[in-house]
N, C-alpha and C positions, 0 to 999 in steps of 0.2 A: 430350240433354245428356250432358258427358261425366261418369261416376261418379267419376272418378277428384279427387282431390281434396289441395291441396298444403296444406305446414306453414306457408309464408308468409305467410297473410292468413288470416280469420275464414271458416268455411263458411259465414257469412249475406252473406256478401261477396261471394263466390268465385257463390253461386248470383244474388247480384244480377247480376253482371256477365255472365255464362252469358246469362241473360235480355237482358238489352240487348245482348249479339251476336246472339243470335235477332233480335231486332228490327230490328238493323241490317243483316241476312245476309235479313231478307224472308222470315225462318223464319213469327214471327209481325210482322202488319201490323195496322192498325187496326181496331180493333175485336173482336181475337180475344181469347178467353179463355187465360186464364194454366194453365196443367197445379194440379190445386185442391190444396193444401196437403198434404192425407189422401195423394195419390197420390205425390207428388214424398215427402213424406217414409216413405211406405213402400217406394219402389222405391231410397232414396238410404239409407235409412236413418239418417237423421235425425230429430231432437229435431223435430214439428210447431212447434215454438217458433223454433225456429233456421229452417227455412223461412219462416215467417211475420214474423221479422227481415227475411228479403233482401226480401221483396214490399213489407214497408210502407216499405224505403229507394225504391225506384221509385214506390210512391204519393205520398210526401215531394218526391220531384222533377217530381214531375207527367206520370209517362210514365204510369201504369199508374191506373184508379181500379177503387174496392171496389163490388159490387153487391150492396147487403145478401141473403144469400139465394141469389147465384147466382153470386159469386167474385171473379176480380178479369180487367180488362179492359185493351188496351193502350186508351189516349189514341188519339183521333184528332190526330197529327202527331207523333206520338212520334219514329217514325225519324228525319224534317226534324231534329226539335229535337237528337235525339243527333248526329247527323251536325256540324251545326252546329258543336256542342261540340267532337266527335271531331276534327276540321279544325284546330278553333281549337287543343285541345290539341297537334294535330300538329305545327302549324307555330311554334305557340311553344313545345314543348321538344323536339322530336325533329327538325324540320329541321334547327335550327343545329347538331347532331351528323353530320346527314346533310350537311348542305353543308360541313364541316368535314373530312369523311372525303374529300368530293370534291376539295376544295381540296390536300388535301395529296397526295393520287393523284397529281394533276396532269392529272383526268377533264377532258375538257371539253364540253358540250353533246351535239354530234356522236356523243360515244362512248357518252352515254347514250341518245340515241334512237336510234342504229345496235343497242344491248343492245335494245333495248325493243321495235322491232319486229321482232328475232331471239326472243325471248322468246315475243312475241303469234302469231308467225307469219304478220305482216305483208313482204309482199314490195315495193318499190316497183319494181324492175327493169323 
């Protein structure tokens, strides 16, 4: 995780979110244990209290559960379920920005997948 840490939003926020990119990046997958409270807040140097905010917003959403005694756990389908979400939020508030900037480009299909597989390193020739 990155230490660094912005003015914009709450640290218990900022470390929820961290976590559910691990999640979604296949850092951490089903069934792995969560880095434990003790450790995250002494390497980040934080409040154990302000840690233990961001993990019970993920226990709250049903990604992550508590095992009394031995920490907290991702959910089996956590990724599935974010992803899900992730999509959904994409394409209903940041496509119509994305398709907006194309629109007015004057991009058309073609130049985006000629970009795309210039990008990937995809050759079709």
């Amino acid at each position: 995780m990155d230490p660094k840490w912005n003015e914009d939003q709450p640290i218990y926020r900022q470390l929820r979110d961290r976590v559910v990119a691990m999640i979604l990046e296949g850092v951490l997958g089903d069934g792995d244990a969560l880095p434990s409270v003790r450790n995250v807040a002494a390497e980040y140097r934080l409040n154990p209290l302000t840690v233990l905010k961001g993990y019970q917003e993920l226990v709250d959403e049903g990604l992550v559960e508590k095992k009394r005694g031995r920490g907290m756990f991702v959910n089996e389908g956590a990724q599935k379920k974010l992803l899900k979400a992730e999509r959904g939020r994409f394409l209903d508030k940041e496509w119509p920005k994305v398709l907006a900037t194309i629109e007015r480009l004057g991009l058309e299909p073609t130049d985006l997948l000629q970009q795309l597989e210039k990008d990937s390193g995809v050759d079709n020739d």
